[in-house]
C-alpha positions as CSV (number, residue, x, y, z in Angstrom):
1,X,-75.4,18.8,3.7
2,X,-76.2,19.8,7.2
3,X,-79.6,19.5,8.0
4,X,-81.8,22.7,9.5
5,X,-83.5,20.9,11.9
6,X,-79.6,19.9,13.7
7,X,-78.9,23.5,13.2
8,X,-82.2,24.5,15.1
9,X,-81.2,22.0,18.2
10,X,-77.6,23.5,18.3
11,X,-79.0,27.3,18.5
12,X,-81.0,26.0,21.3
13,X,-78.3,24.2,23.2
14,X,-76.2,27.4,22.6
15,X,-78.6,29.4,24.5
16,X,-79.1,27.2,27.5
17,X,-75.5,26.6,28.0
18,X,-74.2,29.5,30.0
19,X,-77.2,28.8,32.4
20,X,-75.2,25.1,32.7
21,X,-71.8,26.5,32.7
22,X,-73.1,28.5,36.0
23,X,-73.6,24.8,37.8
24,X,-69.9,24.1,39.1
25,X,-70.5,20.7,40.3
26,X,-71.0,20.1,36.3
27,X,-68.4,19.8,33.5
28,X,-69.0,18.9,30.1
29,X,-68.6,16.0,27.9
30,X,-69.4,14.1,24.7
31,X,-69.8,15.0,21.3
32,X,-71.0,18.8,22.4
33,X,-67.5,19.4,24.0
34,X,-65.5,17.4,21.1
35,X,-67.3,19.3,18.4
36,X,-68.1,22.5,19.5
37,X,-65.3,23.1,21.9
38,X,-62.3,21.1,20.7
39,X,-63.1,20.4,17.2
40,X,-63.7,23.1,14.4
41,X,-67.8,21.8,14.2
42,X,-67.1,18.8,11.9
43,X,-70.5,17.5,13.1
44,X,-73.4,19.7,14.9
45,X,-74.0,17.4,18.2
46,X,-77.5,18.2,19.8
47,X,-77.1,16.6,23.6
48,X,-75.7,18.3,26.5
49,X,-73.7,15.7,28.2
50,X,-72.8,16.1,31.8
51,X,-70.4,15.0,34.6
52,X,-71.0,15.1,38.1
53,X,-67.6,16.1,39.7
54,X,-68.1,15.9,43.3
55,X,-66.9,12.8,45.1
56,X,-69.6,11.7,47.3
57,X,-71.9,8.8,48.2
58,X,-74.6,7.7,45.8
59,X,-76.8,8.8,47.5
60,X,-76.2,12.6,48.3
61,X,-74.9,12.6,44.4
62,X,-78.2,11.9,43.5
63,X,-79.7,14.8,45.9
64,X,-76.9,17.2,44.2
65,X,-77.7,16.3,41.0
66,X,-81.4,17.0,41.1
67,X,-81.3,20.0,42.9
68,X,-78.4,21.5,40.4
69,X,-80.7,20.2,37.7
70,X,-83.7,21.9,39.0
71,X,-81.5,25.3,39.5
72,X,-80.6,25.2,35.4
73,X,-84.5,24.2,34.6
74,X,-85.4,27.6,36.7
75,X,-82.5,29.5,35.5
76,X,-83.4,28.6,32.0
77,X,-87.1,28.9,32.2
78,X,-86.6,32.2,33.6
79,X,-84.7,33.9,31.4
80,X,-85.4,32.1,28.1
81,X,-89.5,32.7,28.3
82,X,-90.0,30.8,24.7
83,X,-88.0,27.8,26.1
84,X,-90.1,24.7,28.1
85,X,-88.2,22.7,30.3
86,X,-89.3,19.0,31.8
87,X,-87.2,16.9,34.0
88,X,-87.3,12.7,33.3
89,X,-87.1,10.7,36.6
90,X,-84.8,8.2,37.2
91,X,-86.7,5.1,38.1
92,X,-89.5,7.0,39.2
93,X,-87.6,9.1,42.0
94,X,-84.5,11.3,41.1
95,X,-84.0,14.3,38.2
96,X,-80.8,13.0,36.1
97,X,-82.5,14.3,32.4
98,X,-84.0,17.5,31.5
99,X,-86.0,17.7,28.1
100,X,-85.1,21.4,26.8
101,X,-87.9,22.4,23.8
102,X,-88.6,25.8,21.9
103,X,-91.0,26.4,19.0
104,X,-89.0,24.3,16.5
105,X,-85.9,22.4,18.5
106,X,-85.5,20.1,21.6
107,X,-82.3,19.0,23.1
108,X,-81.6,17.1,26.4
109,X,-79.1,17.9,29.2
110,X,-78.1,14.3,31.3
111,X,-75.9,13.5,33.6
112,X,-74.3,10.3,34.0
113,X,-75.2,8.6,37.6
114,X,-73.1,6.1,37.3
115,X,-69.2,7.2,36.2
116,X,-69.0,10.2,38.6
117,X,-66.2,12.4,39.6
118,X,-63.1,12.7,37.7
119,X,-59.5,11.9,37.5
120,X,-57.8,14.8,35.7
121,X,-58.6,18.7,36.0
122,X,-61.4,20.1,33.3
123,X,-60.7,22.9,31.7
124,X,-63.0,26.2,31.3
125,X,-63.2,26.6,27.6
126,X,-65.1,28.3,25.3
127,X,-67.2,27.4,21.8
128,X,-64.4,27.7,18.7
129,X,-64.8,30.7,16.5
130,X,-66.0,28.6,13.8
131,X,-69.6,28.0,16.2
132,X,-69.5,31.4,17.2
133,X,-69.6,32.6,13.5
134,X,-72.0,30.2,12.1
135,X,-74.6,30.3,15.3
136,X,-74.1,34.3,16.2
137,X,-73.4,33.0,20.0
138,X,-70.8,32.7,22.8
139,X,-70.9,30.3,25.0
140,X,-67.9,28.8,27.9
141,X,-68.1,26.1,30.5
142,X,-66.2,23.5,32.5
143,X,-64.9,20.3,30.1
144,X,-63.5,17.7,31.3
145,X,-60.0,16.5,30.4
146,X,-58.8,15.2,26.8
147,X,-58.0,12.1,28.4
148,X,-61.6,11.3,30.2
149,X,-62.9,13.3,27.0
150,X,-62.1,10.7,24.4
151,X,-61.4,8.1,26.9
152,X,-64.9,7.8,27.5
153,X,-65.7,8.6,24.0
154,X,-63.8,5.4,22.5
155,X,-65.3,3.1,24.8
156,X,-69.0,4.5,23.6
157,X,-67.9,4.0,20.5
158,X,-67.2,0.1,21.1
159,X,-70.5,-0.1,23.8
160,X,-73.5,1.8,21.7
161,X,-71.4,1.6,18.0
162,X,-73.4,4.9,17.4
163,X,-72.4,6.5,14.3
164,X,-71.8,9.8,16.1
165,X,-69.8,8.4,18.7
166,X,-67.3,6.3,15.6
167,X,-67.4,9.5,13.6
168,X,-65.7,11.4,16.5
169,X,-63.0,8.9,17.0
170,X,-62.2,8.7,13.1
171,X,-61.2,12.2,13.3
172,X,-59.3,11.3,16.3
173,X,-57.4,8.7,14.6
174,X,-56.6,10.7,11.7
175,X,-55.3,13.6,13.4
176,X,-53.8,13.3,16.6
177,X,-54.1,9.8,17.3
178,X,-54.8,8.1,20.5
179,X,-52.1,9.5,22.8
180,X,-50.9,8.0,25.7
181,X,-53.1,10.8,28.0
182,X,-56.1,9.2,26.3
183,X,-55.4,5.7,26.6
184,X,-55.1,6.9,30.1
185,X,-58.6,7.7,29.3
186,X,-59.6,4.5,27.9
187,X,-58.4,2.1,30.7
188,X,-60.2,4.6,33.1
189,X,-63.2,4.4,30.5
190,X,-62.6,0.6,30.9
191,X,-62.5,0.1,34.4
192,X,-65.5,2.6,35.4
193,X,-67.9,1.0,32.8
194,X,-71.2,-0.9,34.0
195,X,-70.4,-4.0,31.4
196,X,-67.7,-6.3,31.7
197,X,-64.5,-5.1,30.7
198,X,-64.3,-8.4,27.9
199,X,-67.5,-7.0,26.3
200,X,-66.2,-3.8,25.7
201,X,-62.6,-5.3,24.3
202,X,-64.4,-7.9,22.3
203,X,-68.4,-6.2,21.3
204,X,-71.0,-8.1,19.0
205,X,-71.0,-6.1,15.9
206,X,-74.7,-4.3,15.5
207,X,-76.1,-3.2,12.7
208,X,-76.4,0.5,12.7
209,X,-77.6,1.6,9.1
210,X,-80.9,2.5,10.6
211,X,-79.7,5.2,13.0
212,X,-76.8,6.2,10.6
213,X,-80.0,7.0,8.2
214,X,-82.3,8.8,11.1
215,X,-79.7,9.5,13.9
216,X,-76.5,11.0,11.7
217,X,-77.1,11.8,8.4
218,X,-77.1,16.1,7.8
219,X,-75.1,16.3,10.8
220,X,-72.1,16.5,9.2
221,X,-69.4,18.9,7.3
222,X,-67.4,15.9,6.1
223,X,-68.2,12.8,4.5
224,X,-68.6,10.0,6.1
225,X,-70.7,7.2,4.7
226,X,-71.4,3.7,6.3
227,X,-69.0,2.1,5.0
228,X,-66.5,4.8,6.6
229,X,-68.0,3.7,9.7
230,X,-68.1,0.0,9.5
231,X,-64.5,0.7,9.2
232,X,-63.9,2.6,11.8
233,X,-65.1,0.9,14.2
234,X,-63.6,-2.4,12.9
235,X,-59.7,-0.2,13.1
236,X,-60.9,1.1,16.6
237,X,-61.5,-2.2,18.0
238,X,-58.6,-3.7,16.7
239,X,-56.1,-0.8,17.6
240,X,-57.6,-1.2,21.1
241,X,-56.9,-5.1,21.6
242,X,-53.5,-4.9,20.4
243,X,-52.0,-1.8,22.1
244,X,-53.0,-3.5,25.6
245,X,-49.7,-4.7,26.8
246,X,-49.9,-8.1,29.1
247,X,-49.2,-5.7,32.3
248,X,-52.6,-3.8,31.5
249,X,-54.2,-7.3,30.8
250,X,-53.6,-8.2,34.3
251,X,-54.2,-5.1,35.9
252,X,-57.5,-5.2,33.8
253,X,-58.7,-9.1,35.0
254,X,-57.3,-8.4,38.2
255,X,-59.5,-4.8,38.7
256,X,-62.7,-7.4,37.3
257,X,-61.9,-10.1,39.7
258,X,-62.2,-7.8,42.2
259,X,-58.3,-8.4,43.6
């Protein structure tokens, strides 16, 4: 049964959206675009998750960044007067995070400082009916490509091992399968990563009952108990270490040697 306080957190994110959407230098990723925009809302997913597009130097990313950030906080604080907005530094110095809270929700919108830019073309899409129908709300904006999509998604679901992050790629694998556009994905995923490529292919196992419990559970439309997930992720990794071919081995050491 989906939980009302997950419902309360996707109304929120719902509103603040468009004021997101309006930020070009943005497109939109994770388990908001996989389940709200792709997906017929298997799962609620309470994040806004965000890519910078823009190819430029650290440094004037970082300045982009913030000031878009700072345009959506004033956008949103504008128009939404019941809705607070607070921006989290990074290391003391630049906006990535805003904290978005109401009367009874709070959701975050982050973008990542590190994997920047992108590969393939987003796509301007808008929330499936099924959101729209359940939630009352419309809501459209730049998502990045299927293949960075779930390309990044699989290789959070081998990094964190959240429960969210397996539960998306179990639908993946029982519906379309990983395609080669999203391997194209993955090896991206792989090679863009902050930790070693081998630690992604071949993660310690951790012990996520405790945020399945708190993190997952009542976010869901379809079961999907812990044992599901232990499961998952034990197919995921395996399908991953035996579709790499020894040509993408190479290319893979060679890319971490630095050749």
């Amino acid at each position: 049964m989906i939980s009302a306080t997950y419902k309360a957190q996707v109304d929120l994110l719902l509103q603040v959206l468009p004021y997101v959407a309006k930020e070009k230098i943005f497109a939109l990723k994770g388990g908001t675009a996989i389940n709200l925009f792709i997906r017929d809302m298997p799962r609620l997913s309470v994040d806004i998750d965000l890519t910078y597009l823009p190819l430029d130097t650290r440094d004037e990313a970082l300045k982009n960044i913030q000031e878009g950030l700072n345009r959506i906080k004033t956008d949103i604080e504008r128009n939404l007067t019941n809705v607070k907005v607070h921006t989290v530094p990074l290391n003391g110095e630049t906006d990535v995070k805003l904290n978005v809270q109401s009367k009874n929700a709070q959701i975050k919108i982050e973008v990542n400082t590190i994997t920047r830019g992108n590969v393939f073309p987003t796509e301007f899409m808008q929330v499936v009916e099924s959101v729209q129908d359940e939630f009352g709300k419309f809501a459209a904006i730049n998502v990045v490509s299927l293949a960075e999509l779930y390309g990044g998604k699989i290789c959070a679901a081998i990094d964190r091992q959240h429960p969210r992050d397996v539960f998306d790629v179990k639908l993946l694998m029982e519906n379309e399968g990983v395609s080669d556009e999203i391997w194209d994905g993955v090896k991206i995923g792989l090679i863009s990563h902050y930790k070693p490529i081998i630690e992604l292919l071949f993660p310690i196992l951790k012990d996520q009952k405790s945020a399945f419990d708190k993190q997952f559970a009542g976010m869901t439309s379809v079961e999907f108990t812990y044992d599901d997930y232990e499961k998952t992720r034990a197919t995921l990794i395996d399908t991953i270490q035996q579709r790499l071919t020894d040509d993408e081995k190479r290319f893979l050491l060679s890319f971490e040697m630095g050749e």
